[in-house]
The first five atom37 places (N, CA, C, CB, O) and aatype in JSON, in Angstrom:
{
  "aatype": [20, 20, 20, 20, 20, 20, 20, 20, 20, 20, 20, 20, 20, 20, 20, 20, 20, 20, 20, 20, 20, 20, 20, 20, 20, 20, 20, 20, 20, 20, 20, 20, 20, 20, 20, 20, 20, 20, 20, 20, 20, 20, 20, 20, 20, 20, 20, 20, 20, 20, 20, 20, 20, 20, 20, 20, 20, 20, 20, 20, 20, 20, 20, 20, 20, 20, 20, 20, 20, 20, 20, 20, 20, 20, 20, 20, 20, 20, 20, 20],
  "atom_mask": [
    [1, 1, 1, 1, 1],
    [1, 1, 1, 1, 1],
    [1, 1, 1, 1, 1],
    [1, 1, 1, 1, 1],
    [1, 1, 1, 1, 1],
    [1, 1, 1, 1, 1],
    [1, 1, 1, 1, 1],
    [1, 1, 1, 1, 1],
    [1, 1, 1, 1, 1],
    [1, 1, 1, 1, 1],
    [1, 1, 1, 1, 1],
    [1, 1, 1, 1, 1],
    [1, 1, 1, 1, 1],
    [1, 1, 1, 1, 1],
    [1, 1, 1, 1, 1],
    [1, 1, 1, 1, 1],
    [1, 1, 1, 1, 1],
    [1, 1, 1, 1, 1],
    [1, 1, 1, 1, 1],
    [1, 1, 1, 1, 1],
    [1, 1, 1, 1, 1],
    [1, 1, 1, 1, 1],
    [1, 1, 1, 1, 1],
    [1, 1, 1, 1, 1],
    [1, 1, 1, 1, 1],
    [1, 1, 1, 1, 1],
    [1, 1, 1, 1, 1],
    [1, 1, 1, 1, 1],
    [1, 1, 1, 1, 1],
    [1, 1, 1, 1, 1],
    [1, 1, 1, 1, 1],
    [1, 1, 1, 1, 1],
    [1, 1, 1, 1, 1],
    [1, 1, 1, 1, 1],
    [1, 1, 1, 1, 1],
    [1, 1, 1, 1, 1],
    [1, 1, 1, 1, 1],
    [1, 1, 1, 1, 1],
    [1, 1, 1, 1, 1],
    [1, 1, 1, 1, 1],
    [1, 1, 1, 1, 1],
    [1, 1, 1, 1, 1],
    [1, 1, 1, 1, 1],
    [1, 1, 1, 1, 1],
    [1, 1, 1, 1, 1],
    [1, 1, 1, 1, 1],
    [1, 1, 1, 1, 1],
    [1, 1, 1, 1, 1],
    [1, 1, 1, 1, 1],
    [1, 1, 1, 1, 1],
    [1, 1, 1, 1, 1],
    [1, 1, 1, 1, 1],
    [1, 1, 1, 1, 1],
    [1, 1, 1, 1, 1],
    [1, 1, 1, 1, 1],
    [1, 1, 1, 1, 1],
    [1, 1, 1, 1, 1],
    [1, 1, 1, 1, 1],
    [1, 1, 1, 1, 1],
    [1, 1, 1, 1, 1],
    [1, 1, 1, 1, 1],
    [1, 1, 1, 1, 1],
    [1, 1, 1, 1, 1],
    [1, 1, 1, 1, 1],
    [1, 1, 1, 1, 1],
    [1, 1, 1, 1, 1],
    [1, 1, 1, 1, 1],
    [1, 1, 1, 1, 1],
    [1, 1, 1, 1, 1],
    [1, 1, 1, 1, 1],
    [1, 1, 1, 1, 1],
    [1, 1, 1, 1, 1],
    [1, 1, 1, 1, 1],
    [1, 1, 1, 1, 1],
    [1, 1, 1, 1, 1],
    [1, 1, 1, 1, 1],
    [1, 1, 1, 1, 1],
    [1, 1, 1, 1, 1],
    [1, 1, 1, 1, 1],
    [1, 1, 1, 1, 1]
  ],
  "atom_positions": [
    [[2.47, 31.42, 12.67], [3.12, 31.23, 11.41], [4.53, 31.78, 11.49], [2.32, 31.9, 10.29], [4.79, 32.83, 12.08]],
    [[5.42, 31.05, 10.89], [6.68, 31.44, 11.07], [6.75, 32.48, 10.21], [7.67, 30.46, 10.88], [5.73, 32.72, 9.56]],
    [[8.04, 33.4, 9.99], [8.67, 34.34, 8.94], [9.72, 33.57, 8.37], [9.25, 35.74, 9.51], [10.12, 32.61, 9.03]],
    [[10.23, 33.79, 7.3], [10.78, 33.49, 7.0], [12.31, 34.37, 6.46], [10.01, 32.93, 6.57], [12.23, 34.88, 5.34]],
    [[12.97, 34.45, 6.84], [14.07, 35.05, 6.31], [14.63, 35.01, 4.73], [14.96, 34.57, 7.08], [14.68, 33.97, 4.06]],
    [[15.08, 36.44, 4.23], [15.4, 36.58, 3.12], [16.88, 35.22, 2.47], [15.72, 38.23, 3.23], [17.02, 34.61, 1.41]],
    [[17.41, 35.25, 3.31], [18.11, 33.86, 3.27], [17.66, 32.42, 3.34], [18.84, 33.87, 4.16], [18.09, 31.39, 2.82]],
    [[16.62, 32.7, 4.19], [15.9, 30.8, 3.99], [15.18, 31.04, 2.69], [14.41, 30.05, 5.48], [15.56, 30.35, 1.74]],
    [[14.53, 31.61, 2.55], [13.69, 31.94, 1.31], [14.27, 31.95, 0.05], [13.14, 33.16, 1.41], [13.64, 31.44, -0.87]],
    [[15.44, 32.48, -0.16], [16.62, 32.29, -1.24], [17.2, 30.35, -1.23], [18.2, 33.6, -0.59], [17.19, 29.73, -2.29]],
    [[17.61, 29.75, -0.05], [17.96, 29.1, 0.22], [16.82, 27.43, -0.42], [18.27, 29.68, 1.49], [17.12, 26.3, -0.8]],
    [[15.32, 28.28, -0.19], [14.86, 26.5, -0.49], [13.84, 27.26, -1.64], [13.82, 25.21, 1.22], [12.68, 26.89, -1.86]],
    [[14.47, 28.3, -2.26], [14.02, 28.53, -3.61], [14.91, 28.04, -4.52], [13.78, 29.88, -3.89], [14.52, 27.58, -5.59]],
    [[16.62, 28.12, -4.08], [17.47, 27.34, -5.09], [17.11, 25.86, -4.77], [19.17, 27.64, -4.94], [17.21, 25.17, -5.79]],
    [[16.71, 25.13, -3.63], [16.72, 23.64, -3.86], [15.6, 23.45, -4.31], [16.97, 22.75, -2.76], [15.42, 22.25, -4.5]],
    [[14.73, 24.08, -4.6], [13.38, 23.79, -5.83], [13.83, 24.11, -6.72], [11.98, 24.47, -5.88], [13.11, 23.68, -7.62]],
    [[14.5, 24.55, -7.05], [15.17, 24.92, -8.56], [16.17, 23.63, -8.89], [16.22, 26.58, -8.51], [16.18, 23.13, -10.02]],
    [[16.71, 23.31, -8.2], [17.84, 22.04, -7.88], [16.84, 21.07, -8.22], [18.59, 21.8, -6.13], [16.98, 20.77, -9.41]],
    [[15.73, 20.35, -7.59], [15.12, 19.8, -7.66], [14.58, 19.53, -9.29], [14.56, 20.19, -6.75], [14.81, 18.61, -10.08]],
    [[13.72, 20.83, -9.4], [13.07, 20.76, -11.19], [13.72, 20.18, -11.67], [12.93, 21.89, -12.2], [13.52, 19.05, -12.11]],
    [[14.98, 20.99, -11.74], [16.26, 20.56, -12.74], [16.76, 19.57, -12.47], [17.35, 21.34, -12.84], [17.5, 19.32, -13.42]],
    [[16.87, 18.6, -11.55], [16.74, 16.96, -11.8], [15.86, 16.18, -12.38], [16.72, 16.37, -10.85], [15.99, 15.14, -13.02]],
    [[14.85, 16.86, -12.04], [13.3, 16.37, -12.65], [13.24, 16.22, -14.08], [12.09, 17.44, -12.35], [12.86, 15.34, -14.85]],
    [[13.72, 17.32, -14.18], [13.28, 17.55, -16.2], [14.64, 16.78, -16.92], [13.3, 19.86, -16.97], [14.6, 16.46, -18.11]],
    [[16.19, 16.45, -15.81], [16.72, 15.75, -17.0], [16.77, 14.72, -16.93], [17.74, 15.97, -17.41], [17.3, 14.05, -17.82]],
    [[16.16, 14.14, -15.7], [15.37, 12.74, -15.98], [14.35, 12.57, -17.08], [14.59, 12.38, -14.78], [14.17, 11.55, -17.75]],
    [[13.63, 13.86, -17.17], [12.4, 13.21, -18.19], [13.52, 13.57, -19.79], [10.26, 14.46, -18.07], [13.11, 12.97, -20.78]],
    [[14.48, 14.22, -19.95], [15.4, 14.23, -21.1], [15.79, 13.06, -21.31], [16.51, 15.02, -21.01], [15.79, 12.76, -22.51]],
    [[16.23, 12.03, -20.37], [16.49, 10.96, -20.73], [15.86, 9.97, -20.91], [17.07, 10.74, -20.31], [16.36, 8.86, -21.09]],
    [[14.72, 10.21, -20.87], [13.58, 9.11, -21.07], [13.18, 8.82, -22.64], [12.19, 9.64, -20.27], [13.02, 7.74, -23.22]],
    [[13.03, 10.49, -23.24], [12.65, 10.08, -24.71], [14.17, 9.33, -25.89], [11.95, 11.81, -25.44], [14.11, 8.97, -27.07]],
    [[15.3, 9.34, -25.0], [16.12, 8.19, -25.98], [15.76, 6.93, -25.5], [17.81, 8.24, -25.95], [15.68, 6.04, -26.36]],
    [[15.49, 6.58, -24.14], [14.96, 5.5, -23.89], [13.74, 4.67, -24.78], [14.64, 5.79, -22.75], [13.68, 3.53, -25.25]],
    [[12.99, 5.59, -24.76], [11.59, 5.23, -25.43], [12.12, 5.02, -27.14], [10.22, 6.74, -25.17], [11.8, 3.93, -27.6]],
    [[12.64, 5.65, -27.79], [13.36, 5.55, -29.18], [14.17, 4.37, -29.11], [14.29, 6.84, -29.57], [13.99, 3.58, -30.03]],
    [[14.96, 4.08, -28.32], [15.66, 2.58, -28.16], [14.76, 1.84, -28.3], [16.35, 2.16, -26.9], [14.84, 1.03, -29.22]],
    [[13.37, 1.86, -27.3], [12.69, 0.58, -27.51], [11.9, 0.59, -28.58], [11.92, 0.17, -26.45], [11.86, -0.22, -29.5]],
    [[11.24, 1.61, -28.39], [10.63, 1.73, -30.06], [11.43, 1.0, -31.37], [10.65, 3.42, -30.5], [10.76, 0.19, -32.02]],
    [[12.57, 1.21, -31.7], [13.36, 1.0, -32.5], [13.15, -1.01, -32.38], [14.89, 1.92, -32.08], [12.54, -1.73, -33.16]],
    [[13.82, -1.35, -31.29], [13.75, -2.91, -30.64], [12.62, -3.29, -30.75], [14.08, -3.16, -29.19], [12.57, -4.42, -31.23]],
    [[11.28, -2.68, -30.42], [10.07, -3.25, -30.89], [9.92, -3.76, -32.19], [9.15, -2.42, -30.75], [9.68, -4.93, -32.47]],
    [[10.12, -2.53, -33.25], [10.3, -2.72, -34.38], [11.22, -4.05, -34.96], [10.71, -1.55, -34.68], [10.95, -5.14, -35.46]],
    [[12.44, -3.34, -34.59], [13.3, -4.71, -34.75], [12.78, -6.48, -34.65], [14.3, -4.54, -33.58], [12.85, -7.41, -35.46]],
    [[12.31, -6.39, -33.37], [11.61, -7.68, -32.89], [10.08, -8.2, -34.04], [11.02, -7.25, -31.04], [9.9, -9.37, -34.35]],
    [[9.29, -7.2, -34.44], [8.24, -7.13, -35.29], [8.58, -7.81, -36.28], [7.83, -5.94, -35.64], [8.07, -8.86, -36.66]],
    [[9.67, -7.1, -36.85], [9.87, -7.64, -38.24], [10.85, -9.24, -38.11], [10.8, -6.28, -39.23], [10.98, -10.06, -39.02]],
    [[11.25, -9.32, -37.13], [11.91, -10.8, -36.88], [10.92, -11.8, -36.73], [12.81, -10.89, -35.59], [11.03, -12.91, -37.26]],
    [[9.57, -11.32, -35.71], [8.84, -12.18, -35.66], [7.62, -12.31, -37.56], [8.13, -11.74, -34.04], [6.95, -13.22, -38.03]],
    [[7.89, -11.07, -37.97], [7.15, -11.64, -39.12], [7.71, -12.3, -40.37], [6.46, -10.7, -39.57], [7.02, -12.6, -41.35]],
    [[8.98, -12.5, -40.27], [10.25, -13.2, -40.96], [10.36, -14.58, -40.71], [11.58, -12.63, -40.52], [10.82, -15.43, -41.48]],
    [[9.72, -14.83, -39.13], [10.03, -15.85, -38.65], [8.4, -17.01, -39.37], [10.33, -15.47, -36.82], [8.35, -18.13, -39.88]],
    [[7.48, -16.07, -39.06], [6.04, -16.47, -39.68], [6.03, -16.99, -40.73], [5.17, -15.54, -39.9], [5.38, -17.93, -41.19]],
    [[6.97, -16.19, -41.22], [7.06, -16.7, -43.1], [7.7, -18.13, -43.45], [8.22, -15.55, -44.09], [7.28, -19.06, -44.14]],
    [[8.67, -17.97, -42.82], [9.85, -19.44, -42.75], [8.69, -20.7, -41.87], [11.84, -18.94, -41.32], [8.73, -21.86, -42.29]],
    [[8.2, -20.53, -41.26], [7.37, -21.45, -40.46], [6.54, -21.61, -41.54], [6.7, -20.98, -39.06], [6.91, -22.74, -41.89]],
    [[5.64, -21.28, -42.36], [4.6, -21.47, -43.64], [5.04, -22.42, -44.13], [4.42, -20.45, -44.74], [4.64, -23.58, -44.2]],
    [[6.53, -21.56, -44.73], [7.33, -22.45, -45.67], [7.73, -23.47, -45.62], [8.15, -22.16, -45.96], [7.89, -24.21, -46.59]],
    [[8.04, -23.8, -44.13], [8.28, -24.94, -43.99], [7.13, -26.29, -43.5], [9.26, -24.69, -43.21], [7.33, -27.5, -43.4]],
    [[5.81, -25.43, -43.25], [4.77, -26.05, -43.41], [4.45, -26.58, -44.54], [3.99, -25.46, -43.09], [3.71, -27.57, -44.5]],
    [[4.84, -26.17, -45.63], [4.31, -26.43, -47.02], [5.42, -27.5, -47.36], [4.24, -24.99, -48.12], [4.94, -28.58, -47.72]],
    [[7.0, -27.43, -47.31], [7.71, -28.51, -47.45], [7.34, -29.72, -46.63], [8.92, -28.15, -47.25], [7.68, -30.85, -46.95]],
    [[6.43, -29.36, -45.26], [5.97, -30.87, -44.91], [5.44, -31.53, -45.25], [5.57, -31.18, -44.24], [5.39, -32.75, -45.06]],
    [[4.77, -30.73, -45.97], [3.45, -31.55, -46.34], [3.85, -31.9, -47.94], [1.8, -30.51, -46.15], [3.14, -32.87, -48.19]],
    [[4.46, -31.65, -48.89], [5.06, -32.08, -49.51], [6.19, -33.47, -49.66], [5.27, -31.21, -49.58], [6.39, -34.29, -50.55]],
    [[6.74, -33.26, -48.34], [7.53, -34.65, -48.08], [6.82, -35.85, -47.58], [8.6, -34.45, -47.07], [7.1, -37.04, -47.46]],
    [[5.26, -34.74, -47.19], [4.81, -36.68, -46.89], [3.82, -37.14, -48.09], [3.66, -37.04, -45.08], [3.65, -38.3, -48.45]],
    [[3.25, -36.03, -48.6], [2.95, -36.43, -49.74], [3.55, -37.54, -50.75], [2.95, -35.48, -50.16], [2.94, -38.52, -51.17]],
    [[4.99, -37.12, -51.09], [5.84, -37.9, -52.02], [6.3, -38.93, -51.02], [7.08, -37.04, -52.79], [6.92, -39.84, -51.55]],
    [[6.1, -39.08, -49.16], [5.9, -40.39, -49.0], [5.26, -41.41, -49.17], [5.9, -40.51, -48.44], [5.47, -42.6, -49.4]],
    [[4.04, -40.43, -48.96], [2.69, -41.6, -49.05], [2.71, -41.99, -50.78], [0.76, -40.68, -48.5], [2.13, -43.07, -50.96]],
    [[3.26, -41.33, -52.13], [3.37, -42.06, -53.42], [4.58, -42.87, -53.6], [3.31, -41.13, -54.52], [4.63, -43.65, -54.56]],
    [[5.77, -42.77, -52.62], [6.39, -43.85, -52.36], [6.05, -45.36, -52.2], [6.81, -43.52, -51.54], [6.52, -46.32, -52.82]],
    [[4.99, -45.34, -51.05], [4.68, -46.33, -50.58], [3.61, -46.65, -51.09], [4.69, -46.34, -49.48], [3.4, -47.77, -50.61]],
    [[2.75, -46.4, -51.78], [1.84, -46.8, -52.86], [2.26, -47.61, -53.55], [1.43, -45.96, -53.63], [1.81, -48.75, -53.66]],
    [[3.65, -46.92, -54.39], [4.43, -47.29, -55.69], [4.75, -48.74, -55.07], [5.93, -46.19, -56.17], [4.56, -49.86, -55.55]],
    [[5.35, -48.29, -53.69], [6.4, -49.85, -53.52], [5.42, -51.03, -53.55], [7.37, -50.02, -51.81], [5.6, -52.04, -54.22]],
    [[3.83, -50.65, -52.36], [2.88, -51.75, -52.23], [2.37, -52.17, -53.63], [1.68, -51.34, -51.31], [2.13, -53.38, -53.69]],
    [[2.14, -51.44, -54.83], [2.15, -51.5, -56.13], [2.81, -52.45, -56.9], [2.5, -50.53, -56.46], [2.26, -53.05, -57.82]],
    [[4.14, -52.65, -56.51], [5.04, -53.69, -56.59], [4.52, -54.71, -56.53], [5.92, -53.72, -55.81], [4.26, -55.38, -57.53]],
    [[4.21, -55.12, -55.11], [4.46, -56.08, -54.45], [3.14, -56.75, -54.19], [5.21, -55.72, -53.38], [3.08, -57.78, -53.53]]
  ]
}
């Protein structure tokens, strides 16, 4: 087993310390990350349930326009 000297021992106790401390402000920057998307999730949620709504709506004007087609063409064969 080796010894280790009071200098190596100082030496790759600061680069574990160096190390952590990259470690942890990587994980600092993660929770604005996660709040960005969180936020964009949200964002996207409510677009897609905005979008749901307008699609109904415009389900219901279809069926309305063919409705008052099909009494169009009643009316006209009615005519005729």
């Amino acid at each position: 087993m080796t010894e280790l000297t009071l200098e190596e021992l100082r030496q790759n106790t600061d680069d574990w310390v160096k190390d952590m401390n990259s470690k942890v402000e990587q994980l600092t920057n993660v929770p604005d990350t996660v709040v960005e998307n969180t936020g964009n999730i949200q964002h996207n949620y409510e677009l897609v349930t905005d979008l749901r709504s307008e699609i109904e709506d415009l389900k219901q004007e279809i069926k309305l326009l063919k409705l008052m087609h099909l009494v169009a063409l009643k009316e006209k064969n009615l005519k005729h």
